[in-house]
VMD Tcl script that draws the C-alpha trace (Angstrom):
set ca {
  {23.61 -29.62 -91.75}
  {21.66 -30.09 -88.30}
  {18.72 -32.13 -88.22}
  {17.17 -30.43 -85.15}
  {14.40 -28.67 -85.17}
  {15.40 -25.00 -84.98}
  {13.98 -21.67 -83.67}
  {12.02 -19.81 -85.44}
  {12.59 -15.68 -85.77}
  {9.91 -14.34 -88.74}
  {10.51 -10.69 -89.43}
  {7.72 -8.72 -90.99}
  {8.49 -5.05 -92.69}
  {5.01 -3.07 -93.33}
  {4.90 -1.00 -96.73}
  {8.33 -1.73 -97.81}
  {9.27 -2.13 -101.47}
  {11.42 -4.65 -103.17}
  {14.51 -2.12 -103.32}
  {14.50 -0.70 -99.93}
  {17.04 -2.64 -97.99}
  {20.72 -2.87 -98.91}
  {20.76 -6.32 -99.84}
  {18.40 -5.62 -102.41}
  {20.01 -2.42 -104.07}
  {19.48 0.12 -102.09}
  {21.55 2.85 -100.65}
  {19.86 2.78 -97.10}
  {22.31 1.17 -94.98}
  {20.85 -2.06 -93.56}
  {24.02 -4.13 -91.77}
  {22.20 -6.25 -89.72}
  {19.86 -7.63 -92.67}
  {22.62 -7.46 -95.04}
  {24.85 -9.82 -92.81}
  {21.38 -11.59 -92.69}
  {21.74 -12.02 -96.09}
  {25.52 -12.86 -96.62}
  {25.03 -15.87 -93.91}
  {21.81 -17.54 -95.44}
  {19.72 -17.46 -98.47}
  {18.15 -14.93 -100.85}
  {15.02 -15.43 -103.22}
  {14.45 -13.00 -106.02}
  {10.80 -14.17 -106.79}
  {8.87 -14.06 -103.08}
  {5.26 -13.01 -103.14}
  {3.17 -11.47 -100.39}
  {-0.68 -10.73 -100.51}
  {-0.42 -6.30 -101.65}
  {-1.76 -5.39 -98.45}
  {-0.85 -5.23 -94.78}
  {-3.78 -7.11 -93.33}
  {-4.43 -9.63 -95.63}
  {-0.84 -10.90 -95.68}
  {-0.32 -11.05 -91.93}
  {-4.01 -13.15 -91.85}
  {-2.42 -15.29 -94.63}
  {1.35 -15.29 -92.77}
  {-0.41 -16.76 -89.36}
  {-2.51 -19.23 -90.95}
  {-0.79 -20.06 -93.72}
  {-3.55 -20.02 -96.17}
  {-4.44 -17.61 -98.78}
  {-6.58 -14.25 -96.95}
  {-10.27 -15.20 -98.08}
  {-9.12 -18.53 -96.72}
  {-8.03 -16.86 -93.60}
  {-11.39 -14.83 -93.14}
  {-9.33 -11.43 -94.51}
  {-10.25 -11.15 -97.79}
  {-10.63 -7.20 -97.82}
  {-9.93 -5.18 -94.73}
  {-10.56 -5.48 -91.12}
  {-14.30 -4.13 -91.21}
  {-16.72 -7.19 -90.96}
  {-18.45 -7.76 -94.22}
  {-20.49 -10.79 -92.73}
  {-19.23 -13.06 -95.33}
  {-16.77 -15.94 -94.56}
  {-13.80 -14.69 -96.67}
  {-14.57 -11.01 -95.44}
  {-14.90 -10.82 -91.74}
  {-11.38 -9.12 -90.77}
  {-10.48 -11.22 -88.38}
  {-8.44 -14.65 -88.31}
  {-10.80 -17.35 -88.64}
  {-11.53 -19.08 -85.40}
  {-11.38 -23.15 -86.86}
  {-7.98 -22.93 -88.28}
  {-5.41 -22.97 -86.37}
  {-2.08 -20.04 -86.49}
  {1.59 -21.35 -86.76}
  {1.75 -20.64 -83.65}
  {-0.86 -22.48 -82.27}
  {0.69 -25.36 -84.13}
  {3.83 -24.87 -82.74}
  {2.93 -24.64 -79.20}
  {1.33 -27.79 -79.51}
  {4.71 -29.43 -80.15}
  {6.84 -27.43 -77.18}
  {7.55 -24.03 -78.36}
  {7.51 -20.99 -76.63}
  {5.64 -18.16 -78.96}
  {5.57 -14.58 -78.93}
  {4.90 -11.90 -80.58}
  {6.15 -8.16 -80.91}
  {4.78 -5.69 -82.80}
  {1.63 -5.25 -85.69}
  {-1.69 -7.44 -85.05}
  {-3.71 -6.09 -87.93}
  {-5.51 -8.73 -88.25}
  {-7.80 -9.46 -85.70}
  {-10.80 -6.48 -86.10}
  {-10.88 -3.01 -86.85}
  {-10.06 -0.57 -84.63}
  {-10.70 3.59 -84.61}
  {-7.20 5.28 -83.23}
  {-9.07 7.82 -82.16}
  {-11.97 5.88 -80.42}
  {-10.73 4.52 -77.24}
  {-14.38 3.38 -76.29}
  {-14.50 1.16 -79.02}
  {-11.27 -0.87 -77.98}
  {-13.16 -2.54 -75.04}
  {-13.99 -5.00 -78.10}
  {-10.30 -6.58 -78.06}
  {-10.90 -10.27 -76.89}
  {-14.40 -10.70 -78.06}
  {-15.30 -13.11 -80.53}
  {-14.84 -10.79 -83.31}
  {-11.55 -9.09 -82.01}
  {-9.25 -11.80 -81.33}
  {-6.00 -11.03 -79.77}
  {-2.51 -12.59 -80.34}
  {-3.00 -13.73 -76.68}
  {-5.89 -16.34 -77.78}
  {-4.46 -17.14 -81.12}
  {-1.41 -19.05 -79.36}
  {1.36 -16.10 -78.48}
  {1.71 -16.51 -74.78}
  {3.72 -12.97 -74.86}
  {2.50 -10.15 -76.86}
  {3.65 -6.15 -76.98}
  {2.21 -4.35 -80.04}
  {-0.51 -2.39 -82.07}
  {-3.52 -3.89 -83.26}
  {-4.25 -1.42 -85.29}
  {-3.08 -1.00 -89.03}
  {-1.17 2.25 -88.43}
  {-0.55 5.48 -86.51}
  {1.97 7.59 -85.10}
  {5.57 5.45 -84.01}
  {6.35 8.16 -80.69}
  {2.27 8.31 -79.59}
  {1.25 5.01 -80.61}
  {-2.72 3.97 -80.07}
  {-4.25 0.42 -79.58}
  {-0.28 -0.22 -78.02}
  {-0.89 -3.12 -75.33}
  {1.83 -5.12 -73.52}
  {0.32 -8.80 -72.80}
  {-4.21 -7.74 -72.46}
  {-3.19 -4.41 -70.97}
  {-4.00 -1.24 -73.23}
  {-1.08 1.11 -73.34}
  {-1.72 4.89 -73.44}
  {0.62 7.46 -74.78}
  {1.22 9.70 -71.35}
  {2.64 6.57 -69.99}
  {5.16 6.25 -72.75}
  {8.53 7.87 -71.48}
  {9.52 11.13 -73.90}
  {11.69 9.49 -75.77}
  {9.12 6.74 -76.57}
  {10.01 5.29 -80.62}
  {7.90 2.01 -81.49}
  {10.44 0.46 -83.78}
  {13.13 0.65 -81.01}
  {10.82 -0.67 -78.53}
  {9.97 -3.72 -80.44}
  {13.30 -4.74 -81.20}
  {13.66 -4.42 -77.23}
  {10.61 -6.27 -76.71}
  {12.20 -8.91 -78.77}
  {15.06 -9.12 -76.97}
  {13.77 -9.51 -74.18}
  {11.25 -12.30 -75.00}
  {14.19 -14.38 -76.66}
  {15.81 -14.01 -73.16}
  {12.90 -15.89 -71.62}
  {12.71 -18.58 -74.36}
  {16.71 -18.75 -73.48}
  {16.08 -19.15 -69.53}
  {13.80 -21.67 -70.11}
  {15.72 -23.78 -72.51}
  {12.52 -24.04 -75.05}
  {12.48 -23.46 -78.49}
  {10.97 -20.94 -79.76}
  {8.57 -19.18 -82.58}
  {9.08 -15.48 -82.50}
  {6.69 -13.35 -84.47}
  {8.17 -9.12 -85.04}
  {6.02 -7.34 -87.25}
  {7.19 -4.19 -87.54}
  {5.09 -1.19 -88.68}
  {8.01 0.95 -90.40}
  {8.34 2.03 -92.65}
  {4.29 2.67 -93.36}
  {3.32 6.28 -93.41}
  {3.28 8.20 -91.00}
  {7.03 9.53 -91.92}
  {7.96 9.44 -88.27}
  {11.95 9.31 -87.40}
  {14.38 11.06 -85.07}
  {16.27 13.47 -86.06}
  {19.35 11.86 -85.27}
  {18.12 9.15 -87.70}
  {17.16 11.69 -90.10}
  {20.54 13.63 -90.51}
  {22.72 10.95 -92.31}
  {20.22 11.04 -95.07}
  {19.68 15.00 -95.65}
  {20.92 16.02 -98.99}
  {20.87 12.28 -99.96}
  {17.94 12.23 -102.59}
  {18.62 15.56 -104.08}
  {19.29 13.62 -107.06}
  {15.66 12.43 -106.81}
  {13.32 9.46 -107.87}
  {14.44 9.09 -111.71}
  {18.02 8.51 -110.95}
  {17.71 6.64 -107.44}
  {15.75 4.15 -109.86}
  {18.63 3.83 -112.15}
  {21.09 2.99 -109.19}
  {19.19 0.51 -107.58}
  {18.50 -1.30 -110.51}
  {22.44 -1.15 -111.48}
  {22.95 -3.10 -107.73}
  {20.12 -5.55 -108.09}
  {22.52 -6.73 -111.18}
  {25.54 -6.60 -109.79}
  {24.09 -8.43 -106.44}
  {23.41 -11.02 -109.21}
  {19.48 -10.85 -108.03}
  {18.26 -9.67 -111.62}
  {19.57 -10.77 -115.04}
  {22.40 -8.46 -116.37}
  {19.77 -7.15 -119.08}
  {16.94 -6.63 -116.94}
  {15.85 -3.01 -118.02}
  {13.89 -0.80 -115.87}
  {10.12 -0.23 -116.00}
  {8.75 2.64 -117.13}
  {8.44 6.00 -114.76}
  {4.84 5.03 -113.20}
  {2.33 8.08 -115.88}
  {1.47 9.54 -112.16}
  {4.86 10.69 -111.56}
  {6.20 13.69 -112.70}
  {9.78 13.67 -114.21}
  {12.21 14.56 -111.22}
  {13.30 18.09 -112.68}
  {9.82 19.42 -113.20}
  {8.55 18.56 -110.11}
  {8.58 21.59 -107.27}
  {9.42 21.87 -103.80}
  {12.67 19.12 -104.49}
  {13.96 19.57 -101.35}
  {11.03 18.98 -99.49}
  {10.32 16.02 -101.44}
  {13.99 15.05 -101.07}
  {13.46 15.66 -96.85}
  {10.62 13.23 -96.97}
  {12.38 10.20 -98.93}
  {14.93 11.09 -96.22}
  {12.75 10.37 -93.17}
  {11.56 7.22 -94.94}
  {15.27 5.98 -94.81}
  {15.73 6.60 -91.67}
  {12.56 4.77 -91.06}
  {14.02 2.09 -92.70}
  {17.40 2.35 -91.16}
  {15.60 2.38 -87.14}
  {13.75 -0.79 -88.51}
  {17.47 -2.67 -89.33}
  {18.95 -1.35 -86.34}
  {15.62 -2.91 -84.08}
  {16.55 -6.21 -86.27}
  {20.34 -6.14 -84.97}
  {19.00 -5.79 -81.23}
  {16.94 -8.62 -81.94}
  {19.69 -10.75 -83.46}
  {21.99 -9.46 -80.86}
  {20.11 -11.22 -77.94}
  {20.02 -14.47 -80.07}
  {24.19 -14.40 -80.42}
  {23.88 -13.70 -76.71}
  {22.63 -16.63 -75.50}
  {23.99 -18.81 -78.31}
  {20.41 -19.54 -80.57}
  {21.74 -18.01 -83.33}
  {23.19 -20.47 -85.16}
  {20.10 -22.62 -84.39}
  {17.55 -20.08 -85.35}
  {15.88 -19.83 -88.87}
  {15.41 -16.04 -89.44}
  {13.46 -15.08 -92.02}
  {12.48 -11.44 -93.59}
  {10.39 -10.23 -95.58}
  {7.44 -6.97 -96.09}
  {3.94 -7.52 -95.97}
  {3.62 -5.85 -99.69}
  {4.83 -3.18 -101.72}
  {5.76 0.30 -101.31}
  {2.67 2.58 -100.51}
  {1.66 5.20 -102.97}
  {-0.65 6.75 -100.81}
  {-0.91 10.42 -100.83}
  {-2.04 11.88 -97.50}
  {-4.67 14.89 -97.86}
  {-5.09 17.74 -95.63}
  {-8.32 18.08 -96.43}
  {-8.93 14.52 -95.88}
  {-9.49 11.48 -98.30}
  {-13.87 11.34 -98.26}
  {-13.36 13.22 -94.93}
  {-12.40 10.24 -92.65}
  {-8.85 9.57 -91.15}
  {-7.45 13.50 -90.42}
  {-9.90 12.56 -88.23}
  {-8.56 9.70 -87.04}
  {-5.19 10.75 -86.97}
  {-5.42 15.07 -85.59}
  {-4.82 13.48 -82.31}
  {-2.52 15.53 -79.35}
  {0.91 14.18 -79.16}
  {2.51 13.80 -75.10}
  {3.65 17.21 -75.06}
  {-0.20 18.56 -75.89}
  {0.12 19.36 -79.87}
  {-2.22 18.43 -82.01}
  {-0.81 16.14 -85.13}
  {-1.15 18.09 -88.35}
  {-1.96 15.49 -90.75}
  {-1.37 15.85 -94.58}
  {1.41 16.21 -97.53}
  {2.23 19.67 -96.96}
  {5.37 21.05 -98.65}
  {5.46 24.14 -95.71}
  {6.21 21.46 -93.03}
  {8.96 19.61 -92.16}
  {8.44 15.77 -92.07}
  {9.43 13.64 -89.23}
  {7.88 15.05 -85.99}
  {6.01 13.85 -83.70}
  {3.37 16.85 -84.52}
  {3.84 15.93 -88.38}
  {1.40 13.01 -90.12}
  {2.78 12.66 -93.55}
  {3.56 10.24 -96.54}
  {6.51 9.77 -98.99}
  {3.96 9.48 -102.00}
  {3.47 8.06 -105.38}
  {6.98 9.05 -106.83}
  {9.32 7.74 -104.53}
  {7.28 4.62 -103.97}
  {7.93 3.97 -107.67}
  {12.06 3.98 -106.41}
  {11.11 1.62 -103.75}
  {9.26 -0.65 -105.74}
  {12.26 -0.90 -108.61}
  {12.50 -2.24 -111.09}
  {8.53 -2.92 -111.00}
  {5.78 -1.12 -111.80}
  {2.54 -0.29 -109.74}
  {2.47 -0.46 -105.81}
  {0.91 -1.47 -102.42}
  {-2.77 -3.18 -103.19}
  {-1.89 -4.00 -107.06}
  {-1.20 -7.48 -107.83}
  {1.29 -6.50 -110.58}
  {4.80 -6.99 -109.63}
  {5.55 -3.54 -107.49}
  {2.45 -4.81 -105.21}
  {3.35 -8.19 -104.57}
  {7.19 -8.60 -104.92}
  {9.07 -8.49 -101.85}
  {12.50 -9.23 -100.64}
  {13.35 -11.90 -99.20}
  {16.18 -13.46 -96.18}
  {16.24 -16.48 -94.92}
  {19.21 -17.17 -92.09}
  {20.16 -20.54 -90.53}
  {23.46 -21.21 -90.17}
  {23.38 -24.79 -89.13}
  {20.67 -25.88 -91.31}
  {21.39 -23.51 -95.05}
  {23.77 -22.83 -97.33}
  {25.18 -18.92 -96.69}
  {25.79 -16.55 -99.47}
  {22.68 -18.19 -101.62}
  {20.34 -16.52 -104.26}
  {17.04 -18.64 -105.05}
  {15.07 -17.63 -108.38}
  {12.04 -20.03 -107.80}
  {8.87 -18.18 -107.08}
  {7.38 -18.85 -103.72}
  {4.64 -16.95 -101.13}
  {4.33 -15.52 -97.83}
  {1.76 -18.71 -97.22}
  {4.76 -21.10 -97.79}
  {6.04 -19.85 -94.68}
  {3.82 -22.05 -92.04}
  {4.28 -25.56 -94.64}
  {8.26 -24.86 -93.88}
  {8.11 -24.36 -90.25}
  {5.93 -26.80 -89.25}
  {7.85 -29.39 -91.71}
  {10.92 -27.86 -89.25}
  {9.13 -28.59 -86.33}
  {7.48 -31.41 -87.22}
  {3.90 -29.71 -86.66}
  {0.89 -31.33 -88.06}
  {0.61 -29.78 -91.85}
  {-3.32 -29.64 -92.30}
  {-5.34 -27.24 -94.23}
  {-2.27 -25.59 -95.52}
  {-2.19 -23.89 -98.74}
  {1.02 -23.38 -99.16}
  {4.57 -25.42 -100.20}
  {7.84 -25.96 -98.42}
  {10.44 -23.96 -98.76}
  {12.89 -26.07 -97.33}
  {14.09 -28.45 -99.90}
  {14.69 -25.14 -102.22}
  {16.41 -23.13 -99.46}
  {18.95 -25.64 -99.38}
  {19.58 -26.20 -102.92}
  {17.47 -30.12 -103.11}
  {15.23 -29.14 -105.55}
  {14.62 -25.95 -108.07}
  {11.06 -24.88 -107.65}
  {8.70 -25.30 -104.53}
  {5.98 -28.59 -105.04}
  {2.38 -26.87 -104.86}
  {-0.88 -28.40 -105.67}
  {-2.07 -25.29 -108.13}
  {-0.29 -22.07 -109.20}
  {-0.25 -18.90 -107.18}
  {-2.90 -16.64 -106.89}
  {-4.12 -13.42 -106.21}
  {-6.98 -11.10 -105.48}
  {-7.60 -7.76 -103.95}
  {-10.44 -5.43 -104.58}
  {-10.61 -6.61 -107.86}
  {-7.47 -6.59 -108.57}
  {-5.92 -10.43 -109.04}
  {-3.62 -12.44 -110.72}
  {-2.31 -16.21 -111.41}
  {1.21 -16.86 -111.91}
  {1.52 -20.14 -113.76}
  {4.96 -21.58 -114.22}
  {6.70 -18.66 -116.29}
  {3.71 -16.69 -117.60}
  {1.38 -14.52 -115.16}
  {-1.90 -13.18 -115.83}
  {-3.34 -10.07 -114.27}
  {-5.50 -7.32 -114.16}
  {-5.48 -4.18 -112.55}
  {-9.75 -4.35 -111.53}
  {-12.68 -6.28 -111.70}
  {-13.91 -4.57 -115.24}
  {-10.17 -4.32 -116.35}
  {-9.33 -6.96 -119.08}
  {-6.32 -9.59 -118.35}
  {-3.09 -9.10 -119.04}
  {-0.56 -11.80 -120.11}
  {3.35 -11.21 -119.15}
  {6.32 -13.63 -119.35}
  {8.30 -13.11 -116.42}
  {11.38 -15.17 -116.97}
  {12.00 -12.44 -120.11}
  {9.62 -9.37 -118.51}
  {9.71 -9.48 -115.05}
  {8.65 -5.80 -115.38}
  {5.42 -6.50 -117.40}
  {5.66 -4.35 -119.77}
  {5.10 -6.27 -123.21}
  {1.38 -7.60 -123.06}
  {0.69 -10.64 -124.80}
  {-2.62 -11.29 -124.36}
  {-3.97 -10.62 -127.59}
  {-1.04 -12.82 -129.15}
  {-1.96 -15.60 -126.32}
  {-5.90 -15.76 -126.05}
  {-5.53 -19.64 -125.57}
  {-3.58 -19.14 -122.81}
  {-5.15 -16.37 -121.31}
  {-8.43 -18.57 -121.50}
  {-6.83 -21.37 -119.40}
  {-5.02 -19.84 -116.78}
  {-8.40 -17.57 -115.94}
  {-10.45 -20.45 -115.94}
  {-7.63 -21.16 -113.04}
  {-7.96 -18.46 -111.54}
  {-11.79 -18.89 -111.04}
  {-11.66 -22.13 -109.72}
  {-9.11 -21.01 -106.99}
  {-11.54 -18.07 -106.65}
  {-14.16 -20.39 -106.08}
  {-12.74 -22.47 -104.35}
  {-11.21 -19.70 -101.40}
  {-14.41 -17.51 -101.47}
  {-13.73 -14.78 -103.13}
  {-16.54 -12.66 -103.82}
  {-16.94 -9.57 -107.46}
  {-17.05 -5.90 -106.38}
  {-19.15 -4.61 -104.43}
  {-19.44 -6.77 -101.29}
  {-22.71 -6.42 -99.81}
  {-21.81 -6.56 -95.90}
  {-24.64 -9.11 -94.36}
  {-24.95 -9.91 -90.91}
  {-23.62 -13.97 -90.17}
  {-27.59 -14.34 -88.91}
  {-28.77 -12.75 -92.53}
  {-28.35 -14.25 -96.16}
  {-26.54 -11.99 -97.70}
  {-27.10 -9.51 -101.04}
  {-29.10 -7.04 -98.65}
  {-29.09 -2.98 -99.34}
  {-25.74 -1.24 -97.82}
  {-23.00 -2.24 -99.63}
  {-20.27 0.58 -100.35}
  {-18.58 0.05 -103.43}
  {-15.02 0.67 -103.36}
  {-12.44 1.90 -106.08}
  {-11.07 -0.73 -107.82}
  {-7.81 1.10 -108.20}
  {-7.05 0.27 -104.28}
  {-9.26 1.28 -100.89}
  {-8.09 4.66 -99.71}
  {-5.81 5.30 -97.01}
  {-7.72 5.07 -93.76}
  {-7.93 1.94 -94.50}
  {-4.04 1.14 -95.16}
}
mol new
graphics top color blue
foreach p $ca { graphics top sphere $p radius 0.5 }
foreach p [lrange $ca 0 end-1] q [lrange $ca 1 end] { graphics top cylinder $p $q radius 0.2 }
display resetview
């Protein structure tokens, strides 16, 4: 095993669900993260934070989000935990690593440094202010991405290469994000290479989120393949998540989520069948930008000496896109003209093919059940279909290949392990690491409390085998056993009330303790105490779309 310190490759998926890549039990063919997975290290039990921006905030700073200043969204609530954008006085991973002689760059999804209207222009002048940070001033000294949350992948908006804003007419016609940032990749490992320095490369890619977006040569291997539909791709992913040897041979499957209609009474199947299709090939472009990126590393001989890790920011996305437009707000942000002059046509409509350029749709609640197998709930829960992602982590001279890990760990254990790596100063982490587990030292990851979540009311505290959650603010706690119910499906709360007692007495001190504030948040001004008139108060089953 090599004792150097190695590169550093993290791979971020946005709105993918525990099932989606072929590694994991699904039927999308994903060879370069599947070869990923056959030459390094799986884990079975990795957490995120059940939403895009809050998990890249926690990702970069390796603390949990209302640590990180992104407690919510990217609007500025005033408050500390609440201000949508990285806090200023802790420094990212790669900030620390700079400041022991890597290179850093980043390609691909910001979200996390301010909000930003797609369909305002004006309003971008903010990127750089105090307020807007950019990956430029938070230690990346290359940068080509979005800083928005999402938008179309062949017209994207808020694109920049380095400080420079990127407009759609001076895309080429052929223009597709996810190809473009595995190029971008590529190309920014080629410079680390040239320069003989090592390296801490950030790709955070925004498929597969909604919009369905794909080519239609990536499109046509997958017509026809979900004809079958949701119910029964369920039942075949879970049957290779066994045989992978990722879940327990009597791991059952959770329940159809009550939303979803049973697969033969639902109408327009083929439609619905056309847009899980698009979504694969989503998926597919993503693995295929992965093998570019992993191409250039075998090209100039880091690969072996590179720690590659993947992983999606939380679960699949049940969002259901709405012609007529969720409370009125992003068809307007999204109607916008495409290069050739045609408007977008946003919304789930069953009389429109999916997958243009001209299209803005969603693969809805149904299918992101599939994704999310064998769990239940989705994208902004903090039951086990929000928060459960797959997990790769590839280093051929430093970890055992062929390796399955069933210790839980977090998206905020990421920073601890590289800067162990790189022998970065560790301060004001929150997280554990990895390392001694990746290689088989030790069975569970050393933390100082249990893992925790929150999200518009929705949290949870996994302590040792049992986890505790609840599904809002007024919602009462619920009490699961995952080593025997993974799937949360038997409730023992009422059987455990002494337990249930303890671990959200936990759960409030960590609360406490990372700022976490009850529903509704009250936005105040930093110069103004706060619990002044204004405050919106948001569903507690999940913030609607625009905001995704």
């Amino acid at each position: 095993m090599s004792v150097r310190p190695p590169n550093l490759l993290v791979i971020l998926a946005d709105d993918m669900g525990y099932s989606d890549i072929g590694c994991f039990g699904a039927e999308i063919r994903t060879p370069a993260l599947d070869d990923l997975a056959g030459r390094g290290v799986r884990f079975t039990q990795m957490y995120n934070c059940a939403r895009c921006c809050p998990s890249r905030a926690a990702l970069l700073l390796g603390v949990y989000p209302h640590r990180a200043g992104v407690g919510a969204m990217v609007g500025d609530q005033g408050h500390p935990g609440y201000r949508g954008f990285i806090r200023p006085d802790l420094p990212t991973l790669a900030e620390r690593l700079r400041a022991v002689g890597y290179a850093t760059w980043m390609s691909g999804k910001w979200h996390c440094g301010g909000d930003y209207a797609v369909h305002r222009p004006e309003q971008w002048q903010r990127a750089g202010d105090a307020t807007h940070p950019l990956p430029t001033q938070r230690g990346f000294e290359r940068f080509y991405g979005t800083l928005g949350g999402a938008g179309s992948y062949f017209d994207p908006r808020t694109l920049m290469d380095q400080d420079r804003f990127v407009m759609p007419a001076e895309l080429p016609a052929d223009y597709y994000l996810t190809d473009e940032l595995g190029h971008r990749a590529a190309a920014f490992i080629a410079e680390a290479a040239a320069a003989r320095q090592p390296f801490f490369g950030y790709l955070a890619f925004t498929a597969p989120h909604w919009p369905l977006h794909a080519r239609e040569a990536d499109i046509a291997p997958w017509r026809g393949a979900y004809r079958e539909g949701w119910d029964a791709l369920r039942r075949r992913r879970l049957q290779r998540l066994v045989s992978e040897g990722l879940l327990p041979p009597d791991q059952a499957l959770s329940e159809r989520d009550p939303q979803a209609p049973a697969w033969e009474n639902k109408e327009h199947q083929d439609w619905e069948a056309e847009r899980m299709a698009v979504y694969a090939a989503q998926v597919a472009a993503m693995d295929r930008a992965i093998g570019t990126a992993i191409a250039a590393l075998r090209q100039h001989r880091l690969f072996d000496d590179t720690l590659v890790v993947f992983l999606s920011d939380n679960g699949g996305c049940a969002e259901y896109l709405r012609e007529d437009g969720e409370i009125g707000r992003w068809p307007e942000m999204y109607n916008l003209p495409t290069k050739t002059g045609t408007r977008c046509v946003v919304g789930n409509n069953p009389t429109r093919r999916p997958g243009p350029a001209e299209t803005f749709m969603s693969y809805d609640l149904p299918w992101a059940n599939a994704s999310n197998t064998p769990f239940r709930k989705f994208k902004a829960w903090t039951h086990e279909g929000g928060i459960s992602t797959p997990f790769i982590a590839c280093w051929p001279h430093g970890l055992p290949a062929a390796a399955v890990r069933h210790a839980p760990a977090h998206l905020i254990d990421l920073a601890a392990t590289a800067c162990a790596l790189a022998g970065a100063p560790r301060q004001e982490l929150d997280g554990g690491d990895l390392s001694p587990v990746l290689r088989g030292e030790q069975p569970e990851v050393t933390r100082p409390e249990p893992l925790c979540w929150e999200h518009f009311g929705h949290a949870a505290i996994r302590g040792g085998d049992w986890k505790l959650v609840r599904a809002g603010q007024q919602q009462p706690w619920e009490l699961y056993n995952i080593a025997t119910d993974r799937i949360e499906q038997r409730d023992r709360a009422a059987e455990r009330p002494d337990l249930v007692a303890r671990l959200a007495a936990d759960w409030q001190r960590w609360a406490d303790r990372c700022g976490v504030l009850p529903l509704p948040i009250t936005p105040c001004r930093p110069d103004r105490k706060p619990g002044g008139a204004g405050g919106e108060k948001r569903s507690e089953g999940g913030v609607r779309a625009a905001d995704a």
